[in-house]
C-alpha positions in Angstrom: -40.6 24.4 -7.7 -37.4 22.9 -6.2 -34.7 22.0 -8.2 -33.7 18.4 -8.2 -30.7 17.6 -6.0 -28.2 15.0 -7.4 -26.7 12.8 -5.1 -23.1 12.6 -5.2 -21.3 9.1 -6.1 -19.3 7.4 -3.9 -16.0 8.2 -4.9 -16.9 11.9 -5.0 -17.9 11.6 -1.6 -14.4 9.9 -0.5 -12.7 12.5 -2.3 -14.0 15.7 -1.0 -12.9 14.1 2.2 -9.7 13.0 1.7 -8.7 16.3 -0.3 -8.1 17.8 3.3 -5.3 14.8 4.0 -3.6 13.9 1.3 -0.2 14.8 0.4 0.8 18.5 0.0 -2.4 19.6 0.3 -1.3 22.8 1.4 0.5 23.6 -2.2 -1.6 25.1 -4.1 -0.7 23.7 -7.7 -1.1 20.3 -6.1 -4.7 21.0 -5.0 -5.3 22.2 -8.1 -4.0 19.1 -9.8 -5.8 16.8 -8.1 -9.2 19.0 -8.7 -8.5 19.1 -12.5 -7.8 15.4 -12.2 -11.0 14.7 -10.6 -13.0 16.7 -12.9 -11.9 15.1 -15.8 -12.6 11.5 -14.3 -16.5 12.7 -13.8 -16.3 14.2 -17.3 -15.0 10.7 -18.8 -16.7 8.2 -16.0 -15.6 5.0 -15.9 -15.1 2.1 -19.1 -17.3 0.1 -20.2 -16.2 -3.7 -22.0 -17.5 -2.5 -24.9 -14.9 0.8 -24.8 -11.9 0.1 -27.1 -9.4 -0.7 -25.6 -11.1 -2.4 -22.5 -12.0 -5.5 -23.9 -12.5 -8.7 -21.5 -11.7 -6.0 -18.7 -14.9 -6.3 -15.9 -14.4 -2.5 -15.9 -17.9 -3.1 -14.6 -17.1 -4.5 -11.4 -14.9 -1.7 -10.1 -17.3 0.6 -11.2 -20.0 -0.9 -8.7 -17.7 -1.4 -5.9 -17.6 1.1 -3.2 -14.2 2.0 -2.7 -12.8 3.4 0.2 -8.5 4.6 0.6 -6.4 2.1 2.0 -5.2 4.5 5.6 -1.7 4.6 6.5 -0.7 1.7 8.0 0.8 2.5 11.8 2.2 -0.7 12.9 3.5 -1.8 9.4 7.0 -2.2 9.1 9.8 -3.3 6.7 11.3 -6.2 8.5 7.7 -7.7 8.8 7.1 -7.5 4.8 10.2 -8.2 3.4 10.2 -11.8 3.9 7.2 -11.6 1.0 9.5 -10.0 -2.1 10.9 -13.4 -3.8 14.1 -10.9 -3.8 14.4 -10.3 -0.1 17.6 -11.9 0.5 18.9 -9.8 -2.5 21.3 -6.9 -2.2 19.4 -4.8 -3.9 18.7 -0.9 -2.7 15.0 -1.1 -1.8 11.7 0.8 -0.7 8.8 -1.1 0.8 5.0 0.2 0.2 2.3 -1.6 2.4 -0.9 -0.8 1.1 0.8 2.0 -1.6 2.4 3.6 1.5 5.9 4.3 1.2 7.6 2.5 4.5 10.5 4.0 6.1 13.5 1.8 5.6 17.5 3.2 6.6 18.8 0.8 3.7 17.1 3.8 1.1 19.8 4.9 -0.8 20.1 8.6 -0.2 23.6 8.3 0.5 24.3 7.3 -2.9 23.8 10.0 -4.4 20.6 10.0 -5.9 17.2 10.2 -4.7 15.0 7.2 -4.2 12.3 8.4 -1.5 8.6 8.4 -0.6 7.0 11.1 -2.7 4.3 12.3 -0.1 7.4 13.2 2.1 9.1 14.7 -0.5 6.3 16.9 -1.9 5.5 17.4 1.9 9.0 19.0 2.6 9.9 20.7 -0.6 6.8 20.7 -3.4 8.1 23.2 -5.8 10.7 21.1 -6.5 8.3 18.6 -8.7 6.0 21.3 -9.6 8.1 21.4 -13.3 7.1 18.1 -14.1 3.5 17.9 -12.4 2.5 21.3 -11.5 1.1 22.2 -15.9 -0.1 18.5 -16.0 -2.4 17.9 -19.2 -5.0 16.3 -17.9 -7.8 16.9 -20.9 -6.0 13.8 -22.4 -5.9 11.5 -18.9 -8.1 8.1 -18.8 -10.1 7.6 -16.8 -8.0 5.5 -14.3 -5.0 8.4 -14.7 -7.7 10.7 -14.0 -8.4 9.0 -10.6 -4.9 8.2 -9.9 -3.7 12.4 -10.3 -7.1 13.3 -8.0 -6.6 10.6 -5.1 -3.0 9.5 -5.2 -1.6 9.0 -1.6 2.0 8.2 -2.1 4.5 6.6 -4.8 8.0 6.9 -5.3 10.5 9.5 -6.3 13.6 8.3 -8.5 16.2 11.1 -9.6 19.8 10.6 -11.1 22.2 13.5 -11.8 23.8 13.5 -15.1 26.6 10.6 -15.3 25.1 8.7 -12.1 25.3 5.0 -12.9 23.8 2.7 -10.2 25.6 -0.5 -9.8 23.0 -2.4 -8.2 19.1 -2.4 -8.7 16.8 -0.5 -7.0 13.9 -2.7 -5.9 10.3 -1.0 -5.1 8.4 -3.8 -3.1 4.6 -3.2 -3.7 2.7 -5.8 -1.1 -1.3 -5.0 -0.4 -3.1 -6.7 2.3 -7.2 -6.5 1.8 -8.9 -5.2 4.7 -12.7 -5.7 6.0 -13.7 -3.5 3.2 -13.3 -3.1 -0.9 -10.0 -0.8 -0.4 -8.2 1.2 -3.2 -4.5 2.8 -3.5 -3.4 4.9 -6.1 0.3 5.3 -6.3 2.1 7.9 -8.3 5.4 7.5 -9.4 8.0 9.7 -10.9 11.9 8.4 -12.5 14.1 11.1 -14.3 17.3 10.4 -15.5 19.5 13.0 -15.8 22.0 12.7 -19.0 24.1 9.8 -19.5 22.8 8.4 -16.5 22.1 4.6 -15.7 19.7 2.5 -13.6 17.9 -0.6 -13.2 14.5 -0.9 -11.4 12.8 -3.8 -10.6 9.0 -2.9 -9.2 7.4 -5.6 -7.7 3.5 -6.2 -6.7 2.7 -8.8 -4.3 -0.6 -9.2 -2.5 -3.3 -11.7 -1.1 -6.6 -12.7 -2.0 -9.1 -10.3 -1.6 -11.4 -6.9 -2.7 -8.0 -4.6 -3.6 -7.9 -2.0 -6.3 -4.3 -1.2 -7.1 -3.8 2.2 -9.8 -0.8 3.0 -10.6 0.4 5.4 -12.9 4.7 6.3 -13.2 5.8 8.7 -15.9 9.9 8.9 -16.7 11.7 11.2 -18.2 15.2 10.1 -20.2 17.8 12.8 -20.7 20.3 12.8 -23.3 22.1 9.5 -23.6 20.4 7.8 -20.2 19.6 4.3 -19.9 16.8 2.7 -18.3 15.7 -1.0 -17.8 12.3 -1.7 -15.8 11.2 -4.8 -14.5 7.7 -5.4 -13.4 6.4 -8.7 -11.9 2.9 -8.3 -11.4 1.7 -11.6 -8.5 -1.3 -10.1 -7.1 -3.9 -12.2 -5.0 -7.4 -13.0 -6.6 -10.3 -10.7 -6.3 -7.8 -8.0 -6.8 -7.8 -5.5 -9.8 -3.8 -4.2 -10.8 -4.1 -0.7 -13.3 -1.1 0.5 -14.4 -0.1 3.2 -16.6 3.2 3.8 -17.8 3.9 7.3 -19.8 7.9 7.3 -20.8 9.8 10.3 -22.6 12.9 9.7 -23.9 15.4 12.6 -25.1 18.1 12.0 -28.1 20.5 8.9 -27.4 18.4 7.5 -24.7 17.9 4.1 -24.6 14.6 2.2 -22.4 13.7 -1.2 -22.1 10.9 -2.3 -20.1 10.3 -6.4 -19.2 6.6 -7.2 -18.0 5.4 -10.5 -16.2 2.0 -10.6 -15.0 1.9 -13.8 -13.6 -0.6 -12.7 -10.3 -4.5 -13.9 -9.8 -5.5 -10.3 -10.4 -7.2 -9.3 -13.1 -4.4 -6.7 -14.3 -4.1 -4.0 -16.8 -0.9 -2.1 -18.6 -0.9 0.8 -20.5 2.6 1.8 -21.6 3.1 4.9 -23.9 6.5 5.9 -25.4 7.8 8.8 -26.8 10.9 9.3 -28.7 11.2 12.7 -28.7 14.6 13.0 -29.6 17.2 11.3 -32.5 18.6 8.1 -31.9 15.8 7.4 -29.4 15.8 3.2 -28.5 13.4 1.2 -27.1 12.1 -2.1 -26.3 8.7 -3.3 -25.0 8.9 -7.5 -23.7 5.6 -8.9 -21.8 4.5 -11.9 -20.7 0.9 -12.7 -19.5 0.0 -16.1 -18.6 -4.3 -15.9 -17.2 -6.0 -18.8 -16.1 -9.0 -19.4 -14.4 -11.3 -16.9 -15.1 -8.1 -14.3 -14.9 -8.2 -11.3 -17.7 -4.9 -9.7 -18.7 -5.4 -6.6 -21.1 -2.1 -5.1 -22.6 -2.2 -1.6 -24.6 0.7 0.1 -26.1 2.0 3.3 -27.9 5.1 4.3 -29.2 5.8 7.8 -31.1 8.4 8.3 -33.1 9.1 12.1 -33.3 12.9 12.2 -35.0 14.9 10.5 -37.4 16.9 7.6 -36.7 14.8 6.3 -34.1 14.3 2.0 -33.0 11.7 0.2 -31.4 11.0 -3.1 -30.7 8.3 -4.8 -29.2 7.3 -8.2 -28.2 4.6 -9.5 -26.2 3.8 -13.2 -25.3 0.3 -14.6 -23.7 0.1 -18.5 -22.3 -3.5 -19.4 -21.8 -5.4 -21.7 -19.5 -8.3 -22.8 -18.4 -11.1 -19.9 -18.9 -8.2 -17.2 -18.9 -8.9 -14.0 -21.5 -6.7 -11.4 -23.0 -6.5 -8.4 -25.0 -3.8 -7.0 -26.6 -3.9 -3.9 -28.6 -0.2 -2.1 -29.9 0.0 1.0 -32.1 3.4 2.2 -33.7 3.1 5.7 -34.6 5.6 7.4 -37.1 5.7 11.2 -37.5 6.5 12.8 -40.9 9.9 14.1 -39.1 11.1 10.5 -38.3 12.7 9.4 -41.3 15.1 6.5 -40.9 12.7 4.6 -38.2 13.3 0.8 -37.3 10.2 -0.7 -35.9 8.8 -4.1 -34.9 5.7 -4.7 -33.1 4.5 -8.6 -32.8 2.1 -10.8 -30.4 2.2 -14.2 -30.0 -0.5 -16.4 -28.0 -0.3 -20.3 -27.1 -3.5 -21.7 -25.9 -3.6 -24.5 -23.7 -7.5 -24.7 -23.1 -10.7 -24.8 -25.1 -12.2 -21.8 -23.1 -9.3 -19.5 -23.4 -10.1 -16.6 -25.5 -7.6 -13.8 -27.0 -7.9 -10.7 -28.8 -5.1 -9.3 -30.4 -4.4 -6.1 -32.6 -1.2 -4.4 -33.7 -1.4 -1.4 -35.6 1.0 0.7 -37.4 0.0 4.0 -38.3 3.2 5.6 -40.8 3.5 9.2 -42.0 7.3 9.3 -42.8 8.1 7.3 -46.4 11.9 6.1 -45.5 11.3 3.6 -42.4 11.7 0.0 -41.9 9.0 -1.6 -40.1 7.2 -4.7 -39.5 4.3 -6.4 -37.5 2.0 -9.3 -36.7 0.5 -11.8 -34.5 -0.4 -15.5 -34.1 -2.5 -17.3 -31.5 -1.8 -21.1 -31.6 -2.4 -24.3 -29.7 0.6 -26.7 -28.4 2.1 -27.8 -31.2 1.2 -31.9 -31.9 3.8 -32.4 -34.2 6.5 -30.9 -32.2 4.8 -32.8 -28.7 5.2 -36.0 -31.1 8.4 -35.5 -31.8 9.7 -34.7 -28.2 7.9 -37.9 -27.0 9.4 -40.2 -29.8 12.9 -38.9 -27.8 11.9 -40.5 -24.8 10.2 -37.4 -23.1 7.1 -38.1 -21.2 3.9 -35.5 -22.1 4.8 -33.6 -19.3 8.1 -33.0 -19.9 7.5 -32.2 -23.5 4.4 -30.2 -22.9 6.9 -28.3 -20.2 10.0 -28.4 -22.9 7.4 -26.8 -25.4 6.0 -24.1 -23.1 9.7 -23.2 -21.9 10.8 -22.4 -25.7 8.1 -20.1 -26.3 8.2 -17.9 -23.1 12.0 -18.3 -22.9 12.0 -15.4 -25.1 10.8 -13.1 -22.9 12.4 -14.0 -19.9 16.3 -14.4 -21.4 16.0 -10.7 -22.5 15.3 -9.5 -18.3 18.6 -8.6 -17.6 18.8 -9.6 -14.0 19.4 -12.9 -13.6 17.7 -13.6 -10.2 14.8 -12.1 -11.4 14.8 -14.6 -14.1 15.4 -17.6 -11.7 12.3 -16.1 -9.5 10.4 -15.7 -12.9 10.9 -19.5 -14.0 9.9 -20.2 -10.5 6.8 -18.8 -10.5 6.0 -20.3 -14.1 6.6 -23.4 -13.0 4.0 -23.3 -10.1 1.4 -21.6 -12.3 1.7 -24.0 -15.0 1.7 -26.9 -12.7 4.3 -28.5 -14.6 7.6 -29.5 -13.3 11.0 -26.9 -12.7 11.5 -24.4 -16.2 14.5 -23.1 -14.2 16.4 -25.2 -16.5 16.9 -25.7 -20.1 15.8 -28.9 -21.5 
């Protein structure tokens, strides 16, 4: 009697064949990475809506879409793309990915000091030199979309500082994905380490039209002793598209990381961001904004760890809803027995503007140390009437106080980015989505 064959699934059929071609194949922990990788996605398959932590997430639809790699894109170039980053005229240092391929572009700053650089060509030319942060990956722990990301990535971006770099200006990682005939996918992997008492400021941006587009990425940063850190993400992704990202930060004694989320795009997008202080005197803080309308879904999840004494947290994330627009947000504050002393805030705040709108929101502490300070909550609310009232009775048409009311309660969020054209491009793009008049101000 024969045995039954199984047919393989689609994805494990594009990624037997792009094993061959993708980056550093020829290493041989890589290879083995990206096998463990794979093997734990089959082992975990893909989420369903009714998996915590995936709720009002069409999981489902990426699941039945058959996904092929974005290829490398030959007659892409920087000069062409540019003009599509809201902070192209900036003098900012800068890589370009088209389609989550790194770009060559002679304004990277490699003669700065630091490196800032495609990762396929750097694991291309010298492999072993990332093995110590890849190469004994954990992978029995990975999500499924991690999972994916560690077995099929293509490219992403290598940041490094030496200890006591400080970069005066930003470095901006421009993110732009163009659909093609077919439902295509990327799967970026990033890497950022700080040596000690380093500085930076990174602004990643992710731009892209309307289209069948699955964008993965996963970045994990490591914070010596006494580095600093602020993020930036501006997520404007076209509709039809799907933005994962997952963020896995480590932060040694006296570092200090802050990380400022907008998801403004027609995607429907998901965050993951997990924090560990690892080490005394640890800092962080979390800010997000997610504004879905339509039928747009924005899912938010969140960990911090605190491992030592004397460590902070803060977190804040903010959701304006419209039209048939959905989210989920789900935080978790972990406190170790070890981290006496611990300051800790988690909240979430929603403002519905629609009767279809629907949120889910959850913070969680979860304390095993008995001398901390920490605090939590959320609210979902409607425009307040009384408030609208009172702006009108001032002589402010519903518009303007409707638009007066919406700028107080993001306003938040966006005075804490510490970049001010990035908040200027921010208010801009609130503005349009709101369909409301110029928040660049304040009223």
């Amino acid at each position: 009697m024969k045995e039954a064959v199984l047919e393989k699934s689609p994805l494990e059929v594009e990624f037997e064949q792009a094993l061959p071609y993708l980056p550093a194949g020829e290493a041989p922990w890589v290879e083995r990475l990206r096998k463990r990788s794979f093997e734990r996605f089959t082992q975990t398959g893909f989420p369903g809506e009714q998996t915590p932590g995936w709720k009002f997430f069409p999981a489902s639809k990426i699941q039945e879409t058959p996904w092929k790699l974005f290829e490398f894109p030959l007659n892409a170039r920087v000069a062409d793309l540019k003009p599509s980053s809201l902070f192209a005229k900036e003098n900012y240092f800068s890589l370009t990915f088209f389609n989550g391929y790194c770009l060559p572009d002679l304004k990277s700053p490699h003669s700065e000091g630091f490196i800032a650089a495609s990762l396929a060509a750097l694991l291309k030319n010298n492999p072993e030199r990332f093995e110590n942060f890849w190469g004994h990956r954990p992978v029995g722990g990975l999500g499924a979309f991690e999972a994916l990301n560690g077995s099929l990535f293509q490219d992403g971006v290598a940041i490094v500082l030496p200890q006591g770099f400080s970069s005066l200006n930003p470095l901006h990682l421009f993110s732009l994905n163009h659909p093609l005939n077919h439902a295509a996918m990327t799967h970026p992997l990033n890497l950022i380490a700080l040596g000690p008492r380093s500085k930076a400021v990174i602004i990643q941006e992710y731009a892209g039209q309307a289209g069948v587009c699955l964008n993965n990425t996963v970045t994990e940063i490591f914070l010596d002793e006494g580095a600093q850190l602020d993020l930036i993400i501006l997520e404007r992704e076209g509709a039809g598209s799907f933005h994962l990202e997952s963020i896995a930060v480590h932060q040694a004694s006296h570092s200090r990381f802050s990380v400022s989320s907008v998801f403004l795009g027609e995607s429907s997008s998901r965050q993951e961001i997990s924090v560990e202080l690892q080490g005394e005197n640890a800092e962080c803080q979390i800010n997000g904004l997610y504004h879905p309308s339509a039928s747009q879904s924005k899912n938010i999840k969140t960990t911090i760890t605190h491992f030592k004494p004397n460590t902070r947290s803060v977190e804040l994330y903010k959701g304006i809803l419209d039209g048939q627009g959905k989210a989920a947000f789900e935080g978790l504050i972990a406190v170790k027995p070890e981290a006496q002393k611990t300051d800790a805030s988690l909240h979430n705040k929603n403002l519905i503007l629609s009767e279809e709108a629907q949120v889910h929101t959850s913070p969680e502490f979860k304390i095993e140390a008995d001398d901390v300070r920490c605090k939590h909550g959320s609210a979902i609310g409607q425009m307040d009437l009384s408030a609208l009232f009172y702006l009108k009775s001032r002589g402010l048409g519903d518009k303007e106080a409707r638009e007066a009311l919406i700028y107080a309660f993001q306003s938040e969020i966006i005075n804490a980015i510490p970049v001010e054209s990035v908040r200027t491009a921010i208010l801009g793009l609130l503005s349009q989505k709101s369909g409301l008049g110029d928040l660049s101000h304040e009223p």
